[in-house]
CHARMM-style PDB file with segment names, atoms N, HN, CA, C and O in Angstrom:
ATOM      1  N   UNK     1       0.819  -1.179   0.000  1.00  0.00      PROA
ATOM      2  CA  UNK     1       0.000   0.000   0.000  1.00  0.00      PROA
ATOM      3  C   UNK     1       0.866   1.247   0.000  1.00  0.00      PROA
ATOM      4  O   UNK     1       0.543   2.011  -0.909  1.00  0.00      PROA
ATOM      5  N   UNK     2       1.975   1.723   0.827  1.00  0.00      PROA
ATOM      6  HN  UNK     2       2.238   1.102   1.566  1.00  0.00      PROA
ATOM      7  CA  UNK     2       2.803   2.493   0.631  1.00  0.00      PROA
ATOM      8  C   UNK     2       3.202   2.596  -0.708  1.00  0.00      PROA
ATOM      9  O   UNK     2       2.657   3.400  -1.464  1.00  0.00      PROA
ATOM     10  N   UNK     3       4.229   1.750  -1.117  1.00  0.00      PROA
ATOM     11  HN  UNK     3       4.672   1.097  -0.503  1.00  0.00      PROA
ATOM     12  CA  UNK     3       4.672   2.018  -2.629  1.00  0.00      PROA
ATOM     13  C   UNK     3       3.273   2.269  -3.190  1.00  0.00      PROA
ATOM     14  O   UNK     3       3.637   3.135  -3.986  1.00  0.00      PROA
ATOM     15  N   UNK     4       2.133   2.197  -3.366  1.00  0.00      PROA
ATOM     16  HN  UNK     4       1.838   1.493  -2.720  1.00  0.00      PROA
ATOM     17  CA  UNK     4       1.239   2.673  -4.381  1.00  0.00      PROA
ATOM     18  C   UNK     4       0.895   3.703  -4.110  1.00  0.00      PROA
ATOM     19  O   UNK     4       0.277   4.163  -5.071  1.00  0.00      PROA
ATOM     20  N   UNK     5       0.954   4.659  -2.977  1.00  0.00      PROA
ATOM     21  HN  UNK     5       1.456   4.285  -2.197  1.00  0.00      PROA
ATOM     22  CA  UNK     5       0.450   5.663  -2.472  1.00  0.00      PROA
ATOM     23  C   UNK     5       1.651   6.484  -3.033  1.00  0.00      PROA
ATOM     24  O   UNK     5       1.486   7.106  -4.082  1.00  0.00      PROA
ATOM     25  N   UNK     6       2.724   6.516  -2.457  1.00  0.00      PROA
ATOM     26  HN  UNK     6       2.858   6.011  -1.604  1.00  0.00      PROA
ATOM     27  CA  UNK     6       4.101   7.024  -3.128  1.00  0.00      PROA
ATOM     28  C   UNK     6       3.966   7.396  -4.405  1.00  0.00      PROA
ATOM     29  O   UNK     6       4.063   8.573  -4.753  1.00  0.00      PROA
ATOM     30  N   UNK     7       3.567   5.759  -5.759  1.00  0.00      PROA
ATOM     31  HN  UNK     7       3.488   4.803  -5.476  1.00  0.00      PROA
ATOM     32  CA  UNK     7       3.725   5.833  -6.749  1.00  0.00      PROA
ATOM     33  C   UNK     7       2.628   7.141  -7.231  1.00  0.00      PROA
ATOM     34  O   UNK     7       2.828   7.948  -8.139  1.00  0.00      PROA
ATOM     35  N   UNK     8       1.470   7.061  -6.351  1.00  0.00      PROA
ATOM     36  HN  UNK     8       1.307   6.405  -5.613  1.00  0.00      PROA
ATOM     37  CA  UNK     8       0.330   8.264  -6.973  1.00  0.00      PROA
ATOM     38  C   UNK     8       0.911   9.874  -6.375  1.00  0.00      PROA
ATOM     39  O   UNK     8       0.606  11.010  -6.739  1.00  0.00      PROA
ATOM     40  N   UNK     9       1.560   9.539  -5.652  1.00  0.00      PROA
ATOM     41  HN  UNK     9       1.807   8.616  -5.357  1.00  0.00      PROA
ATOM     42  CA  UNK     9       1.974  11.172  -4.970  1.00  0.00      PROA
ATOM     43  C   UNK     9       3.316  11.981  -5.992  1.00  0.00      PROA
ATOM     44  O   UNK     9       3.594  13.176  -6.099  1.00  0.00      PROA
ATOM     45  N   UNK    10       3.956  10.728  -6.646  1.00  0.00      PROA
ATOM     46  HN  UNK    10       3.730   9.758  -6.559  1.00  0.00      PROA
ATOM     47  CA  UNK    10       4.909  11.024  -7.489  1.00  0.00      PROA
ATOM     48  C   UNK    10       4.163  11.822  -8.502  1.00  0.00      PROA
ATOM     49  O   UNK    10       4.376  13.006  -8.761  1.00  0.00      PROA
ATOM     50  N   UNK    11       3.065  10.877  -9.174  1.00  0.00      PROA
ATOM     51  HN  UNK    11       2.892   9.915  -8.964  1.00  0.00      PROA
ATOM     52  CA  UNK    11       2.506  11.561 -10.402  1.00  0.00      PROA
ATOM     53  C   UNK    11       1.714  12.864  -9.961  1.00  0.00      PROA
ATOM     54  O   UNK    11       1.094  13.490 -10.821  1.00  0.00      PROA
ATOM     55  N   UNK    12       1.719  13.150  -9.068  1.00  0.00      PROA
ATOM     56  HN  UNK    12       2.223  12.641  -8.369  1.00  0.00      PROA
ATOM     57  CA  UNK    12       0.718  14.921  -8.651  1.00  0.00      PROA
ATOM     58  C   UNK    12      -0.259  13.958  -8.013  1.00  0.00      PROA
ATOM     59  O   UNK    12      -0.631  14.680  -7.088  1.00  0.00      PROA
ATOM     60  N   UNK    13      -1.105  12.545  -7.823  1.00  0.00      PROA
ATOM     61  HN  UNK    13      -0.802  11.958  -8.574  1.00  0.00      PROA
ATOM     62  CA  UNK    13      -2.097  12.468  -7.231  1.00  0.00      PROA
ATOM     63  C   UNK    13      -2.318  12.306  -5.795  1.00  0.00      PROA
ATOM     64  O   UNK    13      -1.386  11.676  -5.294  1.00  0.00      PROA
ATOM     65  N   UNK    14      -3.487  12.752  -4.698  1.00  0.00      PROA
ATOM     66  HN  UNK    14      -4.244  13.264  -5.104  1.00  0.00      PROA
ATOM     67  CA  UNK    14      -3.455  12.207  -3.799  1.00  0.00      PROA
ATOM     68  C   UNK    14      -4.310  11.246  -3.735  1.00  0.00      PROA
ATOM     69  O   UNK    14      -4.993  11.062  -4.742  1.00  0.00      PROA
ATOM     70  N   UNK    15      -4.546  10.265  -2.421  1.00  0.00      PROA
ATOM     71  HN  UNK    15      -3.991  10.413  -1.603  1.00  0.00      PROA
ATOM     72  CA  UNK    15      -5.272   8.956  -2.257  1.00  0.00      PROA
ATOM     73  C   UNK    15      -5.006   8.709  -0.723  1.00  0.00      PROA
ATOM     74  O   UNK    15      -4.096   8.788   0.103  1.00  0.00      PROA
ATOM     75  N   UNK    16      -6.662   8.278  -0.853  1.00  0.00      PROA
ATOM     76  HN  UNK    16      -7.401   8.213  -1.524  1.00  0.00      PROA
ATOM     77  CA  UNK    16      -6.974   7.598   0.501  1.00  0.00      PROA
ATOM     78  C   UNK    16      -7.253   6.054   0.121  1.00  0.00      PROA
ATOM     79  O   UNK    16      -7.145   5.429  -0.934  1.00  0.00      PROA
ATOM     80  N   UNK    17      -7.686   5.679   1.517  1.00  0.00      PROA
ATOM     81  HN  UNK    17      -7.773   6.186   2.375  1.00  0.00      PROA
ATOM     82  CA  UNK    17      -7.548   4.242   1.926  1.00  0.00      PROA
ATOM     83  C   UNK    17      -8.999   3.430   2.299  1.00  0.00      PROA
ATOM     84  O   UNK    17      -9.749   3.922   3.141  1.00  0.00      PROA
ATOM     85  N   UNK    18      -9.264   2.447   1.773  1.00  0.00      PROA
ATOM     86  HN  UNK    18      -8.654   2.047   1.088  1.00  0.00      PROA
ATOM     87  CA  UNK    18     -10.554   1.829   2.701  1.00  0.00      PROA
ATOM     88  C   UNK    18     -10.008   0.647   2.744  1.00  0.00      PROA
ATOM     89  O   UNK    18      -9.264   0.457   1.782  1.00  0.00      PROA
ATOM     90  N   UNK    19     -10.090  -0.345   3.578  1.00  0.00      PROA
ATOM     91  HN  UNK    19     -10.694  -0.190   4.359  1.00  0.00      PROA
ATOM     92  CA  UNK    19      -9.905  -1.400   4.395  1.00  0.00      PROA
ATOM     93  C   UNK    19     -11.106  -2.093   3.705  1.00  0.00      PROA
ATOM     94  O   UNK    19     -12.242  -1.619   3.709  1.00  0.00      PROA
ATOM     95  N   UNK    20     -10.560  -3.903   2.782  1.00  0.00      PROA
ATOM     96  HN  UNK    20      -9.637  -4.289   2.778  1.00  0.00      PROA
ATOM     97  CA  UNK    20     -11.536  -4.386   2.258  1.00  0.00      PROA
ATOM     98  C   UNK    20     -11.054  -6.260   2.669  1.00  0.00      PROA
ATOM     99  O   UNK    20      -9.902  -6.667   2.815  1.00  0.00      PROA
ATOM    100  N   UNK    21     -12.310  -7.077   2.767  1.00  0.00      PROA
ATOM    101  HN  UNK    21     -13.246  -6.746   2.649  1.00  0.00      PROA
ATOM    102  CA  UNK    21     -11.851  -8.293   2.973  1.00  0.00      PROA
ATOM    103  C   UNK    21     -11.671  -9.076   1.453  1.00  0.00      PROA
ATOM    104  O   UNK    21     -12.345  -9.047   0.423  1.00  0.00      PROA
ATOM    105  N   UNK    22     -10.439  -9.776   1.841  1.00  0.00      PROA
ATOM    106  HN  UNK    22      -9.891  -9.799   2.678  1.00  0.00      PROA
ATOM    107  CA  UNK    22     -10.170 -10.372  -0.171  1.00  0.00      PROA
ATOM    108  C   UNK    22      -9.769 -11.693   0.306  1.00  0.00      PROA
ATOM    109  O   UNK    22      -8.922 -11.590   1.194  1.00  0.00      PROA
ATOM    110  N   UNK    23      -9.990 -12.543   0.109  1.00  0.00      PROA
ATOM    111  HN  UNK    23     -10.678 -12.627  -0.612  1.00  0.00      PROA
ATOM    112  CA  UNK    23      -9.805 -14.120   0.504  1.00  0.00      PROA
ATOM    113  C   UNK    23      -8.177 -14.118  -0.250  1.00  0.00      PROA
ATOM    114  O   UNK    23      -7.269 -14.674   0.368  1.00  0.00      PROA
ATOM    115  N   UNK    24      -7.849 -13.376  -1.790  1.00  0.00      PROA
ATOM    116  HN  UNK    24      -8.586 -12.925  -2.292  1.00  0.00      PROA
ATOM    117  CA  UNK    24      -6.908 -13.901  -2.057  1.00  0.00      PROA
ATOM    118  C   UNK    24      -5.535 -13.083  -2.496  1.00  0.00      PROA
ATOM    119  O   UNK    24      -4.466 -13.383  -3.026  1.00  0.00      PROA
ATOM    120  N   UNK    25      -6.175 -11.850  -1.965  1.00  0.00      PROA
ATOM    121  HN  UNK    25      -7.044 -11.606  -1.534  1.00  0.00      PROA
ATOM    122  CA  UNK    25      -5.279 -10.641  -1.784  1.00  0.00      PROA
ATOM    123  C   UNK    25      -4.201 -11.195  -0.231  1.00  0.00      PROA
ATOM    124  O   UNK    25      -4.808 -11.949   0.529  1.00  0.00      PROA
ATOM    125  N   UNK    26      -3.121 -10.932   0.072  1.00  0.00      PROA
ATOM    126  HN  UNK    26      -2.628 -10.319  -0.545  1.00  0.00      PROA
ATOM    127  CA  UNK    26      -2.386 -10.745   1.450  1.00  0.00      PROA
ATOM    128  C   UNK    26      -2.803  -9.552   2.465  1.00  0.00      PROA
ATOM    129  O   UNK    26      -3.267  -8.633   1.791  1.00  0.00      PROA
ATOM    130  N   UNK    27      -2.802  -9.343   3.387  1.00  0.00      PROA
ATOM    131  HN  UNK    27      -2.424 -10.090   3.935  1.00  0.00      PROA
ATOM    132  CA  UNK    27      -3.029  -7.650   4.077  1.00  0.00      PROA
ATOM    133  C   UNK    27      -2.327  -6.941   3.706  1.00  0.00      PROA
ATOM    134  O   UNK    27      -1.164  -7.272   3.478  1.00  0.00      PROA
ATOM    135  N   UNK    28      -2.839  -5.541   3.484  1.00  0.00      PROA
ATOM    136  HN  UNK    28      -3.784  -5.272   3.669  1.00  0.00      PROA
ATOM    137  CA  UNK    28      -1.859  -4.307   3.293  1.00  0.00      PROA
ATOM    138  C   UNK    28      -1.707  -4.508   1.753  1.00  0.00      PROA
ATOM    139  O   UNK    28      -1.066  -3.634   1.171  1.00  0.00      PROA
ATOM    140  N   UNK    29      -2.197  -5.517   1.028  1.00  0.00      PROA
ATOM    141  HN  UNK    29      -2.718  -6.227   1.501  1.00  0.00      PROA
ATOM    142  CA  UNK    29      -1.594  -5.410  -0.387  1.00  0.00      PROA
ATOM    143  C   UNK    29      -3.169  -4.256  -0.758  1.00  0.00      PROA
ATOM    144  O   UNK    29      -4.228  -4.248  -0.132  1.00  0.00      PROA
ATOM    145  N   UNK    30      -2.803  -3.457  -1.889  1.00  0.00      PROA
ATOM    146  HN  UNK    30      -1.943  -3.464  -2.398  1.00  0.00      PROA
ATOM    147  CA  UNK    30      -4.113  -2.782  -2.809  1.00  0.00      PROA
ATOM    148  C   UNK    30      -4.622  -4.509  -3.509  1.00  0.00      PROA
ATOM    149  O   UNK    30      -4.050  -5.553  -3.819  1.00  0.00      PROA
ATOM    150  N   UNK    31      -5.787  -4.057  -3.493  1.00  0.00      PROA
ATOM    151  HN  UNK    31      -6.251  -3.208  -3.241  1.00  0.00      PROA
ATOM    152  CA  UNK    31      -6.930  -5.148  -4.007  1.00  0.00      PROA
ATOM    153  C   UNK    31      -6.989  -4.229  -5.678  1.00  0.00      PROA
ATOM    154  O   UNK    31      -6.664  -4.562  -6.818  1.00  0.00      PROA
ATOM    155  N   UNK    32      -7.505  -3.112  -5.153  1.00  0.00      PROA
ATOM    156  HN  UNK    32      -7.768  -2.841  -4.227  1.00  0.00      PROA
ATOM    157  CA  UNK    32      -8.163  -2.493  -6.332  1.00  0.00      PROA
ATOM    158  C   UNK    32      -8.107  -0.971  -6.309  1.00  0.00      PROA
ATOM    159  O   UNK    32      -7.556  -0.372  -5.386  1.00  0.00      PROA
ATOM    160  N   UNK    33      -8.638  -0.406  -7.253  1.00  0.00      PROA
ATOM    161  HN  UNK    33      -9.086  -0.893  -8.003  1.00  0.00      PROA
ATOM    162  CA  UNK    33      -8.687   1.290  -6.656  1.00  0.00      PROA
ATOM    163  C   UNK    33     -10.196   2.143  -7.112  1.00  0.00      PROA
ATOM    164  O   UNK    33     -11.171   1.497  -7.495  1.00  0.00      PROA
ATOM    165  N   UNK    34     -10.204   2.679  -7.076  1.00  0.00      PROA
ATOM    166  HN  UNK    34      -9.411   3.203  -6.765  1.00  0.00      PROA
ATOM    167  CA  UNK    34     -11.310   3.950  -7.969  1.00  0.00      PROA
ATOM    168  C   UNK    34     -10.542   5.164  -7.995  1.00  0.00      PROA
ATOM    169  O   UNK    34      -9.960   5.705  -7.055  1.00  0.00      PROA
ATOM    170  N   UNK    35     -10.628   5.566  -9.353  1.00  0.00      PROA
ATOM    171  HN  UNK    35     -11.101   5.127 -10.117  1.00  0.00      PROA
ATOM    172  CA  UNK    35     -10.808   4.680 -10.333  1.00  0.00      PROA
ATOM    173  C   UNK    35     -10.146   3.879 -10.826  1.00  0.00      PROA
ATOM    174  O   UNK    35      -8.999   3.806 -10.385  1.00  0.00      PROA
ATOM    175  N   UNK    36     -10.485   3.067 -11.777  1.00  0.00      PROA
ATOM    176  HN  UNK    36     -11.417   3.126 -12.136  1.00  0.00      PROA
ATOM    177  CA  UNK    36      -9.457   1.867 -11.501  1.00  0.00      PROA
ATOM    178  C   UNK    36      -8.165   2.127 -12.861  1.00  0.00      PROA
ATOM    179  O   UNK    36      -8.137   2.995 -13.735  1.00  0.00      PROA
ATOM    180  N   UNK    37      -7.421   1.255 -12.643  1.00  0.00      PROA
ATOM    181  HN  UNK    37      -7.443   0.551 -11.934  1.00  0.00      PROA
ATOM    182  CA  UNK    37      -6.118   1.866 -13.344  1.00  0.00      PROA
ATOM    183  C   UNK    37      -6.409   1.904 -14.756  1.00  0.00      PROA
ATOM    184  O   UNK    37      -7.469   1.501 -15.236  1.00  0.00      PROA
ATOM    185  N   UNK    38      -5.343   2.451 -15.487  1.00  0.00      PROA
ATOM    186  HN  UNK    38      -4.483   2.779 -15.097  1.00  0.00      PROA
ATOM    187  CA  UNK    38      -5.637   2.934 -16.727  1.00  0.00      PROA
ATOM    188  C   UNK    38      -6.696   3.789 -17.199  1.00  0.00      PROA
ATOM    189  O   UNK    38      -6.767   4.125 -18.381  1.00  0.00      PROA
ATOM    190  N   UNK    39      -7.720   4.240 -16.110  1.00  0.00      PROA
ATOM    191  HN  UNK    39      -7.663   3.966 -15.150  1.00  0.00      PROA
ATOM    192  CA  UNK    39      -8.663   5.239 -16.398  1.00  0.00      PROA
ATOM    193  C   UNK    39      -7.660   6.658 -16.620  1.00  0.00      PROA
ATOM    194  O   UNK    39      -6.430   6.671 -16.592  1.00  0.00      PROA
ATOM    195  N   UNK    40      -8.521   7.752 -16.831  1.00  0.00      PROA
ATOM    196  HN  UNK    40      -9.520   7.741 -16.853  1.00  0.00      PROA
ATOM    197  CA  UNK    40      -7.566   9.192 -17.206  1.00  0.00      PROA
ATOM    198  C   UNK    40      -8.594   9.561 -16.318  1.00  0.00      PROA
ATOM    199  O   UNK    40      -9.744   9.125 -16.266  1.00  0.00      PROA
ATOM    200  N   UNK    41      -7.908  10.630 -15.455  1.00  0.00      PROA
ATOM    201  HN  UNK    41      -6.974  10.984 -15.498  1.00  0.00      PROA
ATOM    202  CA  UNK    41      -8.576  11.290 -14.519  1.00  0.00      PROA
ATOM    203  C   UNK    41      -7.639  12.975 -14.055  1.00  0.00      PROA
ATOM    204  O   UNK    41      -6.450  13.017 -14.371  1.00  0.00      PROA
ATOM    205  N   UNK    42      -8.081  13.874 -13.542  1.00  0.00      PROA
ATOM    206  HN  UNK    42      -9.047  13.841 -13.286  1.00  0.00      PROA
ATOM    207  CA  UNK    42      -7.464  15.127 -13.696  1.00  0.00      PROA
ATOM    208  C   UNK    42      -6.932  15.019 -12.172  1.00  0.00      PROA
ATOM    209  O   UNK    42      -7.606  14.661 -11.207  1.00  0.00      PROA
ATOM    210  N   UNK    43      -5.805  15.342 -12.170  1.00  0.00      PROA
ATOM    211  HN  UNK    43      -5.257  15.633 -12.954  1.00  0.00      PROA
ATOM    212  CA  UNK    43      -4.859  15.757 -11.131  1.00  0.00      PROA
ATOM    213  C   UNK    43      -5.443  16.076  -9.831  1.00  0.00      PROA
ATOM    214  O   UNK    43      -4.990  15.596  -8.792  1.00  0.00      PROA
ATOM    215  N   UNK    44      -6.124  16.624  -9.853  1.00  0.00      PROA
ATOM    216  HN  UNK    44      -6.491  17.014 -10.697  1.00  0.00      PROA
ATOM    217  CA  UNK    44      -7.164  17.345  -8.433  1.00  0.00      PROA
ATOM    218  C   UNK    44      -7.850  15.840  -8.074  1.00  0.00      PROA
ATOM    219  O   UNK    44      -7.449  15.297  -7.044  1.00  0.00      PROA
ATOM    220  N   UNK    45      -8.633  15.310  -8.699  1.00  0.00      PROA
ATOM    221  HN  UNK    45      -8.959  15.750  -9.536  1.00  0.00      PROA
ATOM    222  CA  UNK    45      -9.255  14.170  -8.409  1.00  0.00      PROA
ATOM    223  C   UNK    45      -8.546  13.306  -7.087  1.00  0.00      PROA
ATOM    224  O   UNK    45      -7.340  13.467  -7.269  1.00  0.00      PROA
ATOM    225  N   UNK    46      -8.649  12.826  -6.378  1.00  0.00      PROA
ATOM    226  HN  UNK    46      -9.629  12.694  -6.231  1.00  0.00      PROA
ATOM    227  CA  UNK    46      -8.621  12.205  -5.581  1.00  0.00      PROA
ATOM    228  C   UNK    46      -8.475  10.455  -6.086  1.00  0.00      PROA
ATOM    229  O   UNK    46      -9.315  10.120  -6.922  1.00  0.00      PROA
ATOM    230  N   UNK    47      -7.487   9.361  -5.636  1.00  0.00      PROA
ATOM    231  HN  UNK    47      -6.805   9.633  -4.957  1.00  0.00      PROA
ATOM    232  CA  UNK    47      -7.689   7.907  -6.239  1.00  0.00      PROA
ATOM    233  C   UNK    47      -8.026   7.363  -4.626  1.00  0.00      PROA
ATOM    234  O   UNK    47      -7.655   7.927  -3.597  1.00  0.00      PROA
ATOM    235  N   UNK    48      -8.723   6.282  -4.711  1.00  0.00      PROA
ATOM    236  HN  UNK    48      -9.024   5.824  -5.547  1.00  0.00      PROA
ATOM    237  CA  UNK    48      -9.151   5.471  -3.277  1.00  0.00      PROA
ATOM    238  C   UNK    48      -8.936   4.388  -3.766  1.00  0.00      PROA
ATOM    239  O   UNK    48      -9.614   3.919  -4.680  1.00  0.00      PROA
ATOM    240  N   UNK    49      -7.682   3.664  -3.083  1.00  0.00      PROA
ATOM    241  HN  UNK    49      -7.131   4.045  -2.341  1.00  0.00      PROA
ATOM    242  CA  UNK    49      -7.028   2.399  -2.911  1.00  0.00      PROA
ATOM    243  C   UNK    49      -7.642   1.747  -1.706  1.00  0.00      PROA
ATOM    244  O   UNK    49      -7.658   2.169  -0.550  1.00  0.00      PROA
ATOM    245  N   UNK    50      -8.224   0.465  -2.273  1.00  0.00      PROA
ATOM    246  HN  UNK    50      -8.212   0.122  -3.212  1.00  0.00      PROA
ATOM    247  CA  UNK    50      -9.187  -0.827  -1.570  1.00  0.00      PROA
ATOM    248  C   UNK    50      -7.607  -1.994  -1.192  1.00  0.00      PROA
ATOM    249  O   UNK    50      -6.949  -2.844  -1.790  1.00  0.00      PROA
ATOM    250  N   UNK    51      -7.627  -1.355   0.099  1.00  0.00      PROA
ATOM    251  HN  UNK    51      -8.162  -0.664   0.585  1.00  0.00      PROA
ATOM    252  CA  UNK    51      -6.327  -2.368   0.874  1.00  0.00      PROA
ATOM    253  C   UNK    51      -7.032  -3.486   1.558  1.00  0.00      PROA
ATOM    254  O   UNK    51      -8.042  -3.508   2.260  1.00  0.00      PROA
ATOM    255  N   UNK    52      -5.927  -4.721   1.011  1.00  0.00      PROA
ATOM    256  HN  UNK    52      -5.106  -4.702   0.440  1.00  0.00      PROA
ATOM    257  CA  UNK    52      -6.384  -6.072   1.931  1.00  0.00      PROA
ATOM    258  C   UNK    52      -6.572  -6.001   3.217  1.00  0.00      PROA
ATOM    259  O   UNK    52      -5.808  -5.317   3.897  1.00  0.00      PROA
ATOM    260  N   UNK    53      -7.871  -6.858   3.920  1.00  0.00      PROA
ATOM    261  HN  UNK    53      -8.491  -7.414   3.367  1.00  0.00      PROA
ATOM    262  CA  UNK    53      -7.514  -6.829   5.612  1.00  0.00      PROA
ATOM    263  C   UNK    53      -7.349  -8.690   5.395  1.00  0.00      PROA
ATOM    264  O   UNK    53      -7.651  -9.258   6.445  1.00  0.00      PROA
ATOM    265  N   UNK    54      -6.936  -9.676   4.254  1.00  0.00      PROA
ATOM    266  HN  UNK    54      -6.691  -9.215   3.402  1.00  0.00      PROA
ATOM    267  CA  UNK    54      -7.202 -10.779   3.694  1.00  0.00      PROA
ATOM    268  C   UNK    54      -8.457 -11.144   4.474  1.00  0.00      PROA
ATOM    269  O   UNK    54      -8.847 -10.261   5.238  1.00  0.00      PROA
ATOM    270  N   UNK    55      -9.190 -12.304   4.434  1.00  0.00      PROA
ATOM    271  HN  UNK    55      -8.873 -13.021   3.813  1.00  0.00      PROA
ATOM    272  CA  UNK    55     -10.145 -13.299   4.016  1.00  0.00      PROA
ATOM    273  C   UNK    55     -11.209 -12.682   5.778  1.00  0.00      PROA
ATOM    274  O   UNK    55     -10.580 -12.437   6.807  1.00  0.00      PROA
ATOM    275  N   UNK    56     -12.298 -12.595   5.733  1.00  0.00      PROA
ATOM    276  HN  UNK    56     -12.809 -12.794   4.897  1.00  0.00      PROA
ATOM    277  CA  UNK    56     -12.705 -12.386   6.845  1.00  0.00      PROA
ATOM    278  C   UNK    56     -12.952 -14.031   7.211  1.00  0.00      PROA
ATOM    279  O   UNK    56     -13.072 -15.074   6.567  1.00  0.00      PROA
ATOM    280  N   UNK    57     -12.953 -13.555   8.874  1.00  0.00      PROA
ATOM    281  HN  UNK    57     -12.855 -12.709   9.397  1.00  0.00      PROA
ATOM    282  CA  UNK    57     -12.855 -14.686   9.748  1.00  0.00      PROA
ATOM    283  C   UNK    57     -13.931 -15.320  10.340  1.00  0.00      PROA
ATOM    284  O   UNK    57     -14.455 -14.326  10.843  1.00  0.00      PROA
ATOM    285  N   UNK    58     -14.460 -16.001  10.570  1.00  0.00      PROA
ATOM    286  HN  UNK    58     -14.035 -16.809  10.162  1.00  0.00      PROA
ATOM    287  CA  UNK    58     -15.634 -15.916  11.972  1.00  0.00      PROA
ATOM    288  C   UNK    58     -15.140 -17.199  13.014  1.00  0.00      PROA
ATOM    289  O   UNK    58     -14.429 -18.190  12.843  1.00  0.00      PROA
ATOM    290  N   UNK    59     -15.917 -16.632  14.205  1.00  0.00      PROA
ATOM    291  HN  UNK    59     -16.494 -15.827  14.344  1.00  0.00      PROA
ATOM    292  CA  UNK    59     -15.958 -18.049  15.053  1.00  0.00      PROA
ATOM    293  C   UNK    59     -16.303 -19.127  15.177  1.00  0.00      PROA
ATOM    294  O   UNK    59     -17.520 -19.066  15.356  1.00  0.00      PROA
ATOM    295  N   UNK    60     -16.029 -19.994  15.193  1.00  0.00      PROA
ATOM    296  HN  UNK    60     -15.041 -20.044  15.048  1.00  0.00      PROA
ATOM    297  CA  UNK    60     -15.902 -21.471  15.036  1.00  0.00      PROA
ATOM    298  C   UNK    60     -17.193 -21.634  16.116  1.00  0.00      PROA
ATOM    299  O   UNK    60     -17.028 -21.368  17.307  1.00  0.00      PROA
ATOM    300  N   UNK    61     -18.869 -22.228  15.437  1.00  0.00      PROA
ATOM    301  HN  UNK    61     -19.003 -22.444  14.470  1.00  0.00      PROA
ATOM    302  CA  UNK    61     -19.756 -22.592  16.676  1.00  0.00      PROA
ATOM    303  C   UNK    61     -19.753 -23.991  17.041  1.00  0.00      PROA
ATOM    304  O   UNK    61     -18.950 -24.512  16.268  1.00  0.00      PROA
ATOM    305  N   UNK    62     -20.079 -24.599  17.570  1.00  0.00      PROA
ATOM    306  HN  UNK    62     -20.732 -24.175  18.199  1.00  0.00      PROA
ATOM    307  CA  UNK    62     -19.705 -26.061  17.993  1.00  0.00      PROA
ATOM    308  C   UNK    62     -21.141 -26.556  18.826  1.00  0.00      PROA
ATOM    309  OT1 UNK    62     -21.214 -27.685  19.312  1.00  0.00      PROA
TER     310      UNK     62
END
């Protein structure tokens, strides 16, 4: 998530973060973004990078 945040601050963009569950993403890796890559979007715009929290969990009922 850093290096991608970096990589958008290099090009003029800024970006925030939302916390997403991905069974096959790792944590902390970007899943995805909005908009998503290769779109063209203007400098001011804002990008929101969807970071792994990996696979949600639950408790085991018995």
């Amino acid at each position: 998530m850093a290096e991608a945040q970096q990589l958008l601050r290099a090009a003029g963009f800024q970006s925030t973060t939302k916390d997403v569950y991905d069974d096959d993403v790792s944590p902390g890796l970007v899943v995805g973004s909005e908009p998503a890559a290769g779109e063209v979007i203007r400098k001011f715009l804002p990008v929101s990078l969807a970071v792994s929290k990996g696979p949600q969990l639950f408790p085991c009922r018995s």
